[in-house]
TILOLUM-566392 format. One record per atom (N, C-alpha, C): x, y, z; chain. Coordinates in nm, 2 decimals. Each point is the difference from the previous one (the first is absolute). Layout:
<pts>
PT      X      Y      Z unit
PT      X      Y      Z    A
...
</pts>
This chain:
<pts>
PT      X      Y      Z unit
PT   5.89  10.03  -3.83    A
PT  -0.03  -0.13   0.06    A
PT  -0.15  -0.02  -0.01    A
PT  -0.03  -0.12  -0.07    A
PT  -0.16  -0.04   0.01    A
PT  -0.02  -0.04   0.14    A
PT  -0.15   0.07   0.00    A
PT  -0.07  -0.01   0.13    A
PT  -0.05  -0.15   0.00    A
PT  -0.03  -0.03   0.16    A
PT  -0.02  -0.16   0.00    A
PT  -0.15   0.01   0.02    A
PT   0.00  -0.12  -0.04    A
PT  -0.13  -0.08  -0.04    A
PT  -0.05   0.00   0.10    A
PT  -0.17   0.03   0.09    A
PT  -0.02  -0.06   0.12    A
PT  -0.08  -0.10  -0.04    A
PT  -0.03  -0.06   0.08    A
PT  -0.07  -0.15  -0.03    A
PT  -0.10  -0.03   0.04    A
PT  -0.10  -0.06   0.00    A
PT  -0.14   0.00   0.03    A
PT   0.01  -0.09   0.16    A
PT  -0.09   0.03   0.08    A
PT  -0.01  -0.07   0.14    A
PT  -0.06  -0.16  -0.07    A
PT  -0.09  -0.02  -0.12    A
PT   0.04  -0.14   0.08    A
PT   0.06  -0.02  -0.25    A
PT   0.02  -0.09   0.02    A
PT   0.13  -0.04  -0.14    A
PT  -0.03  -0.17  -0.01    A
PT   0.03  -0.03  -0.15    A
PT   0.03  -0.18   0.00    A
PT   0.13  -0.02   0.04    A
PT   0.05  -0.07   0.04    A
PT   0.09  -0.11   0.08    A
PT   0.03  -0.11  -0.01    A
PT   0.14  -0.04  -0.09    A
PT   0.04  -0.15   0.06    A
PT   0.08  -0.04   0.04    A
PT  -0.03  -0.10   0.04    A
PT   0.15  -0.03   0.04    A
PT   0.04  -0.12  -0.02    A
PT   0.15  -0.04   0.03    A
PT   0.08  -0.12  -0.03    A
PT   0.11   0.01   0.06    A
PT   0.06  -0.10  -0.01    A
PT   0.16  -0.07   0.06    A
PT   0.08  -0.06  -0.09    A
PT   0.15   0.06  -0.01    A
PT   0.07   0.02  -0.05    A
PT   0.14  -0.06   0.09    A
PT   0.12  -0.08  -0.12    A
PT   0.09  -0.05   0.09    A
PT   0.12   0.13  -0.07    A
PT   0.11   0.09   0.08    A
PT   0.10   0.04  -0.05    A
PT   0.13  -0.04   0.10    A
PT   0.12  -0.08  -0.06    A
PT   0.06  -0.05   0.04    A
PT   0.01  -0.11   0.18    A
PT  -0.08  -0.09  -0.04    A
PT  -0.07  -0.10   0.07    A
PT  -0.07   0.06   0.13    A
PT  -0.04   0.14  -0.04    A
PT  -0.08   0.09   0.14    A
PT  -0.13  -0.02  -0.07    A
PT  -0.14  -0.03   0.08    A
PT  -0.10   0.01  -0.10    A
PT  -0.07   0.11   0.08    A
PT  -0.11   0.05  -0.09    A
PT  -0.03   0.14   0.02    A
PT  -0.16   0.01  -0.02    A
PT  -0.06   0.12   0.06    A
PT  -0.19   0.00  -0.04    A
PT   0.01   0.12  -0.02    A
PT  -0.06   0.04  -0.12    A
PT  -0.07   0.15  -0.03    A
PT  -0.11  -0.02  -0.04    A
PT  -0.06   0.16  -0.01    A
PT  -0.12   0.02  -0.01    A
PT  -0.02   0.12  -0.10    A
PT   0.00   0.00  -0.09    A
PT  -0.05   0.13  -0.08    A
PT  -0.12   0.06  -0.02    A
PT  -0.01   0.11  -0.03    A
PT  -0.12   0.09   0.01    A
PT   0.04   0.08  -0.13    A
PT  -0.14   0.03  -0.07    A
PT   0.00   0.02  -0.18    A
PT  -0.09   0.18   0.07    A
PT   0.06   0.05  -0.11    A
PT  -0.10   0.12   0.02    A
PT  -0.11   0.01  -0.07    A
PT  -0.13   0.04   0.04    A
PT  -0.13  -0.02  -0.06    A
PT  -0.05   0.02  -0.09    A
PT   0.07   0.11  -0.07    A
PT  -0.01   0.07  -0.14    A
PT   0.06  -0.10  -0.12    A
PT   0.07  -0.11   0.05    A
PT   0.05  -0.09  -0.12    A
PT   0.16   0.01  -0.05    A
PT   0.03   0.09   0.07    A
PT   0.12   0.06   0.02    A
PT   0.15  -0.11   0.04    A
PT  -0.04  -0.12   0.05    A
PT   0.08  -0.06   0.01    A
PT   0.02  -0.02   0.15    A
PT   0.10  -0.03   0.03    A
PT   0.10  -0.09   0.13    A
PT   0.01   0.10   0.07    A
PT  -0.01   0.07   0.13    A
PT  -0.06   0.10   0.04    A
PT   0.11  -0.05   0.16    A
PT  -0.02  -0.06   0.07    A
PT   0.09  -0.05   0.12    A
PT   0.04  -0.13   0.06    A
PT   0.12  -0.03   0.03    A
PT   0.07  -0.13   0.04    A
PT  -0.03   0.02   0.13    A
PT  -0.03  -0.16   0.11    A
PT   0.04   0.00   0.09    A
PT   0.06  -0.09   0.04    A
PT   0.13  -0.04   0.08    A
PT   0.08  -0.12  -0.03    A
PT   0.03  -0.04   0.15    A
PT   0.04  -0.09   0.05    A
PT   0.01  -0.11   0.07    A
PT   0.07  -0.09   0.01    A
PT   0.12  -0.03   0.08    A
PT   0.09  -0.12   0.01    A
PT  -0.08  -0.12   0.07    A
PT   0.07  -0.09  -0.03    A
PT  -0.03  -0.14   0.07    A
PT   0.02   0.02   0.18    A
PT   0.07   0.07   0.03    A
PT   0.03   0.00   0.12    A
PT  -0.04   0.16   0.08    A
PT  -0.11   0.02   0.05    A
PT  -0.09   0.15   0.05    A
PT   0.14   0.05   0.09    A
PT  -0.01   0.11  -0.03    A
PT   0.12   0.08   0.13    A
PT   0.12   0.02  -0.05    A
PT   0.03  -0.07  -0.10    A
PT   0.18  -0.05  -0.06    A
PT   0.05   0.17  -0.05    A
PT   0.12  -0.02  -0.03    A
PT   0.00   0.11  -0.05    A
PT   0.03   0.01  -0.17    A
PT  -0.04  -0.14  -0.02    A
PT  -0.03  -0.03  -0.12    A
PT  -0.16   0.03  -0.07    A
PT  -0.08  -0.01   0.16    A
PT  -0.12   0.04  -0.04    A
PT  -0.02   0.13   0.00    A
PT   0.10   0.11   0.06    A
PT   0.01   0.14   0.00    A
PT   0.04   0.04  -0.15    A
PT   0.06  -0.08  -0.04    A
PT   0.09   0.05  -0.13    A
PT  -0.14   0.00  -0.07    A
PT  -0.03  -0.11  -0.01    A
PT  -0.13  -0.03  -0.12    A
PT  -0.10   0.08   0.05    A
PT  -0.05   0.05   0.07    A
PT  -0.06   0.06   0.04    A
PT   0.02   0.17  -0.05    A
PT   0.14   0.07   0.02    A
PT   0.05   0.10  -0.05    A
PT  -0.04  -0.04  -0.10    A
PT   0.05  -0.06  -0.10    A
PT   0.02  -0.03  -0.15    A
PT  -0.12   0.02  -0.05    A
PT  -0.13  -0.06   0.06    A
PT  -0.11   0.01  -0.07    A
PT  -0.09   0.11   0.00    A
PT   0.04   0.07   0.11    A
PT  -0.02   0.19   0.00    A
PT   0.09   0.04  -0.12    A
PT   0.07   0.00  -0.01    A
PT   0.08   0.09  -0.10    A
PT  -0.06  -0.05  -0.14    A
PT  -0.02  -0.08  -0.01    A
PT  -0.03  -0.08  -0.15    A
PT  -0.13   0.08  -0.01    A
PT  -0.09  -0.03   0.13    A
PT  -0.16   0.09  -0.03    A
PT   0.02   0.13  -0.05    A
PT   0.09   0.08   0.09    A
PT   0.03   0.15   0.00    A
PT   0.01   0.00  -0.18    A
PT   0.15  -0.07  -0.02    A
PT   0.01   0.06  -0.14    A
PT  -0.11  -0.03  -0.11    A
PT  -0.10  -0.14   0.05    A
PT  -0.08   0.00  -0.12    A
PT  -0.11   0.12   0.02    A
PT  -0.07   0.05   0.13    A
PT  -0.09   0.09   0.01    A
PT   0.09   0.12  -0.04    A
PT   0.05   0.04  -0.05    A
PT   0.09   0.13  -0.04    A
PT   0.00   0.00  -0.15    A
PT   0.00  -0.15  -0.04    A
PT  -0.03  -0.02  -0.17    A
PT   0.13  -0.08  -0.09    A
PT   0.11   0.00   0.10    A
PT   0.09  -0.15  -0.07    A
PT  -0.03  -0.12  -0.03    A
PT   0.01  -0.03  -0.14    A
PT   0.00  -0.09  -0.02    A
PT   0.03  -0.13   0.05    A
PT  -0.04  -0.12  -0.01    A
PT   0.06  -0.11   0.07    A
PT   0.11  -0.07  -0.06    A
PT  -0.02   0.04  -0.18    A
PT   0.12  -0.04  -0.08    A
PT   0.12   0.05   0.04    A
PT   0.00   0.14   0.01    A
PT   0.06   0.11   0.04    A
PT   0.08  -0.05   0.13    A
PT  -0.06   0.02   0.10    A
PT   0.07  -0.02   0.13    A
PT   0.10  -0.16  -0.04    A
PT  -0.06  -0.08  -0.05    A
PT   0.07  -0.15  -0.05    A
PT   0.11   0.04  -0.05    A
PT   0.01   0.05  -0.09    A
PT   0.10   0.04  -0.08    A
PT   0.14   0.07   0.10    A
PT  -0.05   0.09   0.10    A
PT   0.09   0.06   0.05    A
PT   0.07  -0.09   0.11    A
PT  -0.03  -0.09   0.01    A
PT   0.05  -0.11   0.13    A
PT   0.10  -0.08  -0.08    A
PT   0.08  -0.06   0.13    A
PT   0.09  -0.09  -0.06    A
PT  -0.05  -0.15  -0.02    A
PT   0.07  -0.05  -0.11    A
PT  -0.06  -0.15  -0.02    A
PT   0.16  -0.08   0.02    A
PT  -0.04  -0.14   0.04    A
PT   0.13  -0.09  -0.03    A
PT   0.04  -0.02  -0.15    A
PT   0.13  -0.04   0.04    A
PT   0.06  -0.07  -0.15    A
PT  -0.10  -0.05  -0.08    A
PT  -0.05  -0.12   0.03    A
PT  -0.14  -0.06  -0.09    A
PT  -0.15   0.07  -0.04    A
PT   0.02   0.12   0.11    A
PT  -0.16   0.08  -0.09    A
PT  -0.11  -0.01   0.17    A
PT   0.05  -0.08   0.08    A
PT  -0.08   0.02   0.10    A
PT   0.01   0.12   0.08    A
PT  -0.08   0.05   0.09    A
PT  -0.02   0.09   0.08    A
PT   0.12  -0.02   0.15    A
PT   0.07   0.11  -0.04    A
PT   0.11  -0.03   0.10    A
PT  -0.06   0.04   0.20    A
PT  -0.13   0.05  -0.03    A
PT  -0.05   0.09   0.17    A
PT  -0.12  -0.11  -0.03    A
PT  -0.08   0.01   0.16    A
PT  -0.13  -0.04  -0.05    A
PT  -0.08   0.11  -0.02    A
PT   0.05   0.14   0.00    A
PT  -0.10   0.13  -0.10    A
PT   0.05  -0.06  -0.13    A
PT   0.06  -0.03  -0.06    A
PT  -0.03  -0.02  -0.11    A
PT  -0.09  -0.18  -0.05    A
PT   0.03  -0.07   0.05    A
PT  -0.09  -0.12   0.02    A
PT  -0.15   0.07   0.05    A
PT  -0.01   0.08   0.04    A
PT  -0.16   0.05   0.05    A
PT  -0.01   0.07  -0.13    A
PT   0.06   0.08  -0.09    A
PT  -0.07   0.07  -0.14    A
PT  -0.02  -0.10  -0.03    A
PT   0.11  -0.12  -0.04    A
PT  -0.03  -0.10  -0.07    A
PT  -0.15  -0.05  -0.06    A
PT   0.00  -0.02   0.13    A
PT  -0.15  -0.05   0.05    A
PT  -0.10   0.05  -0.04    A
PT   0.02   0.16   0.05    A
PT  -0.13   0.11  -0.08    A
PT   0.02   0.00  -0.13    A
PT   0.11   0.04  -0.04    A
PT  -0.05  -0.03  -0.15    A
PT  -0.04  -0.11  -0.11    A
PT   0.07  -0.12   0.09    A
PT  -0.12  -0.10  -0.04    A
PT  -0.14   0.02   0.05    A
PT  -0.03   0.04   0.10    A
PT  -0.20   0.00   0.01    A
PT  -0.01   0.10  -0.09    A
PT   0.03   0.14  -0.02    A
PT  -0.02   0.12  -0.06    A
PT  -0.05  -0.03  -0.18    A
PT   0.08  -0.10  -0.05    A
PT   0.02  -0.07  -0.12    A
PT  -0.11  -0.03  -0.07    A
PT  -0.08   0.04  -0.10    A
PT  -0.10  -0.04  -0.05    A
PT  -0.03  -0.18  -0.01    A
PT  -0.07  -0.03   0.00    A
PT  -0.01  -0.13  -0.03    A
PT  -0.07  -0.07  -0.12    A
</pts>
């Protein structure tokens, strides 16, 4: 098992709001300093306390965990389920979405 990545005390950061199935949502990501990429999610429901904001909250721990360990973001995408049409059936997968669009060269 690769060892995880620790992260610098202070990192760049952005953040944005995102709608997944008419819930809208705020993260914040954090890049690791070496150039390395997308480094940690933090996520956020519309509604503080919910247990929708627990979920999102779980979710965006585990997403960090596996990317500081060295999984890919394509990678983790790939292993989730999508709808019939190609969309993201969780909003963990609507959150890769997302990262791998910023991750994306431009």
């Amino acid at each position: 098992m690769m060892e995880r990545r620790r992260l610098a005390n202070r990192r760049l950061a952005v953040a944005f709001e995102f709608l997944h199935r008419d819930q809208r949502y705020r993260a914040q990501i954090g890049y690791f300093t070496d150039g390395g990429g997308i480094a940690e999610i933090f996520l956020d429901a519309a509604k503080p306390d919910s247990a929708l904001d627990a979920f999102a909250a779980d979710a965006a721990i585990l997403i960090s965990l596996l990317l500081q360990h060295g999984s890919p973001l394509g990678e983790i995408g790939h292993a989730l389920r999508r709808c019939p049409n190609g969309e993201p059936a969780s909003l963990i997968g609507s959150v890769i979405d997302c990262l791998r669009q910023m991750e994306a060269p431009s």
